[in-house]
N, C-alpha and C positions, 0 to 999 in steps of 0.2 A: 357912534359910527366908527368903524375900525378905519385909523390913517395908515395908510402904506406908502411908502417913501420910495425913491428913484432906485435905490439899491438898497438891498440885504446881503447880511452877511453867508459868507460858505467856506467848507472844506476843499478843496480846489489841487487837485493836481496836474502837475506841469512836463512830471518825467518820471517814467517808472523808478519805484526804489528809491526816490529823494523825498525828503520831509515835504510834508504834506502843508502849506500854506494856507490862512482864513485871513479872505479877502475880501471886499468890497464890488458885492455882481449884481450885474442890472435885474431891476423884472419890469418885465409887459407893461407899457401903459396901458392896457387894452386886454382883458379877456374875451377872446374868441367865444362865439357859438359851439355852446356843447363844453364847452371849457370850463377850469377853477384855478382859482388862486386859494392855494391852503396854505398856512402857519405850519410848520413841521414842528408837533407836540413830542414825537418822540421818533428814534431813529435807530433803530437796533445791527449791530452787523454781524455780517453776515461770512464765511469763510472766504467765498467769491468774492469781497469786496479788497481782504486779502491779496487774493491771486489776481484781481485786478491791478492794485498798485503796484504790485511786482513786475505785473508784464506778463506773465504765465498765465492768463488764461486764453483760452482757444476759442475766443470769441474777436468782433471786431469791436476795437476800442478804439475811440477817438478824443487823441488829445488838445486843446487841456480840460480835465470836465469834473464834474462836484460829484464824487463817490454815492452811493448809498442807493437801495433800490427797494428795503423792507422798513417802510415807513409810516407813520399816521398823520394827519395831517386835519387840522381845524378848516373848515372854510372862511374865506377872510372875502372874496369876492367871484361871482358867478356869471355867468355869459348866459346868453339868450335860449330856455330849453332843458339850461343844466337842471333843472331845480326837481329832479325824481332821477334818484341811482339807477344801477342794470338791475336791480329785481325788484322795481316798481316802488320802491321805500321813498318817501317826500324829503328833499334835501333843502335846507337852509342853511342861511350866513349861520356858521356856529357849532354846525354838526360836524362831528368827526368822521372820516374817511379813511377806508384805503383803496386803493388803486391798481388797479393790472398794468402792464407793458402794453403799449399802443400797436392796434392791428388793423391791415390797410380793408380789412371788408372784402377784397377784391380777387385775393390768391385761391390757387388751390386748398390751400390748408384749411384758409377761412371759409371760404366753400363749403367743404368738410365737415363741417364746424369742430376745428381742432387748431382755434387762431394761437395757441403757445407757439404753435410750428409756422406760425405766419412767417413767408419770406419776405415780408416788407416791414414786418416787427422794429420800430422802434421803442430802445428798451432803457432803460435807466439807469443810469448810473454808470451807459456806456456813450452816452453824446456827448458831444463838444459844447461846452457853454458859450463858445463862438457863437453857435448857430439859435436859432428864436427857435423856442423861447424861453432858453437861455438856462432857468432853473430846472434840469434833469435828473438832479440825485437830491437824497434822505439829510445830506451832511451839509445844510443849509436850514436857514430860517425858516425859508418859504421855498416851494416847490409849484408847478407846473401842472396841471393836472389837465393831459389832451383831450380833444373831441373820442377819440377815435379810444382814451384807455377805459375801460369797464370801470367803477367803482361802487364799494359797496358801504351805506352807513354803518358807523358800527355800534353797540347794544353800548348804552349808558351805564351798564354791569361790568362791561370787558376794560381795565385800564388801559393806561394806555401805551405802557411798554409793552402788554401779550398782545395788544392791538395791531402792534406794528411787527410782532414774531408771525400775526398771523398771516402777514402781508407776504412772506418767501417761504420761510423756516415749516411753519406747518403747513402751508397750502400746497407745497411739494409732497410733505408724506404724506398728506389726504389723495393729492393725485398716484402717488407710489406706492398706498394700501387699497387703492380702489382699482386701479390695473392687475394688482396681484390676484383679483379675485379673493372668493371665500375661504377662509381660515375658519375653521373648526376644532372640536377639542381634539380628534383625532389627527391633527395635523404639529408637527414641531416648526417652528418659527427661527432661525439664526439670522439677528442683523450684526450686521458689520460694522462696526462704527459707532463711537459712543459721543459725539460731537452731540450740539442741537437736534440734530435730525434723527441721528440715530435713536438719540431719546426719546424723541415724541414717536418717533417710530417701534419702538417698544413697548410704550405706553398704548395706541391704537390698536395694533396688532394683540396685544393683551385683552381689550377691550373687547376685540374683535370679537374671540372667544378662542383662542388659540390654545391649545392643551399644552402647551411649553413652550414659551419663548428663553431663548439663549441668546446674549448680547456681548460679543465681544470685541475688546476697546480695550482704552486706559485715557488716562492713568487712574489710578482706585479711586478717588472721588468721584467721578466720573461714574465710573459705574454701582458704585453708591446709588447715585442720582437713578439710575438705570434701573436698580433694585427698586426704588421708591416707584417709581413709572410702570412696575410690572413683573420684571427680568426675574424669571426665576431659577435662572443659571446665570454667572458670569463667567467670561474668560478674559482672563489678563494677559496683552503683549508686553506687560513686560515683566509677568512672573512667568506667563509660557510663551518668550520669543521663538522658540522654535515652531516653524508653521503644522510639520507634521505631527507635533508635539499635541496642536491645538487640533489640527486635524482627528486624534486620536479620541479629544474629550469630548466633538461633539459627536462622535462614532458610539462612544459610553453612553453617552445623554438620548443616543436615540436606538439604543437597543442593536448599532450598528449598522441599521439601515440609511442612514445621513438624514436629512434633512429633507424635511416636505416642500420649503420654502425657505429661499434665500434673498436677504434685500439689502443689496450694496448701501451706504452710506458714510464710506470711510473715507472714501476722494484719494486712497492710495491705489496705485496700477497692478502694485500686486498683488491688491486683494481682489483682484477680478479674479485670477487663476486659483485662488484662495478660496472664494467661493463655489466656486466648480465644482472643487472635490469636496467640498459639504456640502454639495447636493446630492441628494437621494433619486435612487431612478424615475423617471420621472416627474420629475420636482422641477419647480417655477425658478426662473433667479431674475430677480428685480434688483438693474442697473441705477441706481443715481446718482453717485459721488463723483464720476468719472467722467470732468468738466474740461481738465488738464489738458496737456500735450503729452504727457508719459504715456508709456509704452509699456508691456509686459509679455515676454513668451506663454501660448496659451496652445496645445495642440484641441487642434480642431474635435478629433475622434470624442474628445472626452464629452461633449456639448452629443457627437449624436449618438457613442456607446449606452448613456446614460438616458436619451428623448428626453434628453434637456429641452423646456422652452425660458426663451434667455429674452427679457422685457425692458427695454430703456427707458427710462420716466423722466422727464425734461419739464422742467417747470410748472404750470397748472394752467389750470383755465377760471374764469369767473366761478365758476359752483364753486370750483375746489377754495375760493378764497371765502365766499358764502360759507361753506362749512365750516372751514377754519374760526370763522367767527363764533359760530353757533356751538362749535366744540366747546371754547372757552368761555361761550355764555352758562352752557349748561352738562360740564362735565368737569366742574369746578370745584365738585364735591370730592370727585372719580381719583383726579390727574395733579399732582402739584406742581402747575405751568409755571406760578412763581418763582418755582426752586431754580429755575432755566437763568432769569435775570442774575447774572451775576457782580453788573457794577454800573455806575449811572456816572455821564464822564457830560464835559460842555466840547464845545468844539473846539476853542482854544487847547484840550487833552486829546487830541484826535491822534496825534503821531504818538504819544503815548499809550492810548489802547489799541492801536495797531500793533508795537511792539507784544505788546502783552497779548493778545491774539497769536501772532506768531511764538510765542514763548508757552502758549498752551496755558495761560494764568488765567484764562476767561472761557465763562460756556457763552454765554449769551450778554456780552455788554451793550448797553443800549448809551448814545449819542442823544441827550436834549438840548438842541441849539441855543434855546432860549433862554436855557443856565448861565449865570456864572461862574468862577473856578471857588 
């Protein structure tokens, strides 16, 4: 029987932009109905976790609270009910998880059934570990698992570092390649952004069956990665900073007609306006990077000279983390999700992979609490 103790350890911050503290924080004597208490096996970050600790992002953040919101999580103890995931799978002490952001059933959105948009959304990584119950973020031992958040077991195939990429990083581009609608080989494909996202977003889009995907980023490993994932064009910002420069090459790559499809995933403002004019007349542009407070001048005309339709993609819902699993159970052969992890850090290194996050040294580092240095 697994002993669980008054407190575990966490990542914990106290004030934007100050080194990050692992501290000694309570958990639950007591799992609620509907509830779990998981072991965080692994904890991967995320760019947002980033622009959280800075203060920059344009969400509510409440401090002081334990980072981290793309995570897996062992079951260590279960509440009354818990014991079968959101798509019917049989859950036991022992089984691996991931988890959605908590939605109140209640709103219009959930209504809907579009609970990402829940306006009662409590989310991770953004509460105050003041408040019960207490364990909210990835950058801790053990974590919290609500009544109210979706979870899905995950395939004893998927490890457990893609396990936890599949918990934000691709459950986004599945919800951001499934908005876009169909891609076919008579369509050309430009994402923006060669981060995580943009990569896996290359990689599906590819997959999809896209007659040409063009991926532009940096810096060149990066789009190395992009090439493996699919990219059968790359463009470099910083062999071609100039934007019209780059404007010109995907003009060449698509016989000058621009682009069928555009999908943000660079989380800079000025590649909103950026993608604009690499869209093609009537061509899709799918929003996601753009989480920030920046700002970019964009003249409206261009959105309807063009019959641009311009699509915001905000998080996912439960399918989209279901898929996500199932990508990586069985597209394993397809995609080299591995190549994504690029370093394994314990939480005592957490203001150290921060840095290097910032410094662009990392695609996808993953946090396992449970390590040592």
């Amino acid at each position: 029987m697994t002993t669980i103790g008054e407190h575990t350890r966490a990542a914990v911050v106290r004030a934007f932009g100050e080194p990050i503290s692992v501290e000694d924080v309570p958990v639950p004597p007591k799992v609620e109905a509907g509830g779990l208490l998981v072991e965080v096996v692994a904890c991967s970050l995320c760019g947002t976790d980033v622009h959280c600790w800075e203060g920059s992002l344009a969400l509510d953040i409440r401090l002081p609270l334990i980072l981290g919101h793309e995570m897996v999580g062992r079951i260590v103890a279960m509440g009354d009910g818990a014991d079968v995931d959101s798509v019917g799978q049989s859950l036991r002490v022992g089984d691996r998880v991931i988890w959605t952001h908590a939605f109140c059933g209640r709103c219009r959105m959930c209504a809907a059934k579009r609970p990402a948009m829940c306006v009662n959304r409590t989310a991770y990584g953004h509460v105050s570990l003041e408040d019960w119950p207490y364990l909210m973020g990835g950058f801790a031992q053990h974590s919290y698992v609500l009544p109210g958040a979706g979870r899905v077991r995950v395939p004893d195939s998927v490890p457990d570092e893609l396990a936890s990429m599949a918990s934000c990083a691709l459950r986004s581009v599945v919800n951001a390649v499934e908005q876009a609608g169909r891609v076919g080989p008579e369509h050309t494909v430009v994402v923006q952004g060669a981060g995580p996202l943009g990569i896996l977003a290359t990689g599906l889009f590819s997959q999809a069956g896209a007659g040409r995907v063009v991926t532009v980023g940096a810096p060149e490993t990066r789009l190395e990665l992009a090439a493996e994932f699919g990219a059968d064009e790359v463009v470099s910002l910083d062999d071609v900073p100039d934007p019209s420069d780059r404007l010109s090459l995907v003009h060449e790559a698509t016989g000058g007609l621009g682009a069928d499809l555009v999908a943000e995933f660079s989380g800079h403002p000025a590649a909103f306006a950026e993608g604009l004019d690499m869209a093609g007349l009537g061509a899709r542009y799918v929003v996601v990077g753009q989480l920030g407070g920046g700002t970019t001048a964009v003249p409206p005309g261009a959105i309807t000279k063009k019959n641009l339709t311009v699509i915001g993609s905000f998080s996912g819902d439960l399918s989209h983390y279901h898929t996500a699993l199932s990508l990586l159970e069985h597209y394993a052969d397809r995609l080299p999700f591995d190549r994504l992890i690029s370093g394994r850090y314990s939480l005592d290194q957490v203001n150290d992979v921060i840095g290097r996050m910032q410094d662009f040294r990392e695609i996808k580092p993953v946090l396992l609490p449970g390590a040592t240095n």
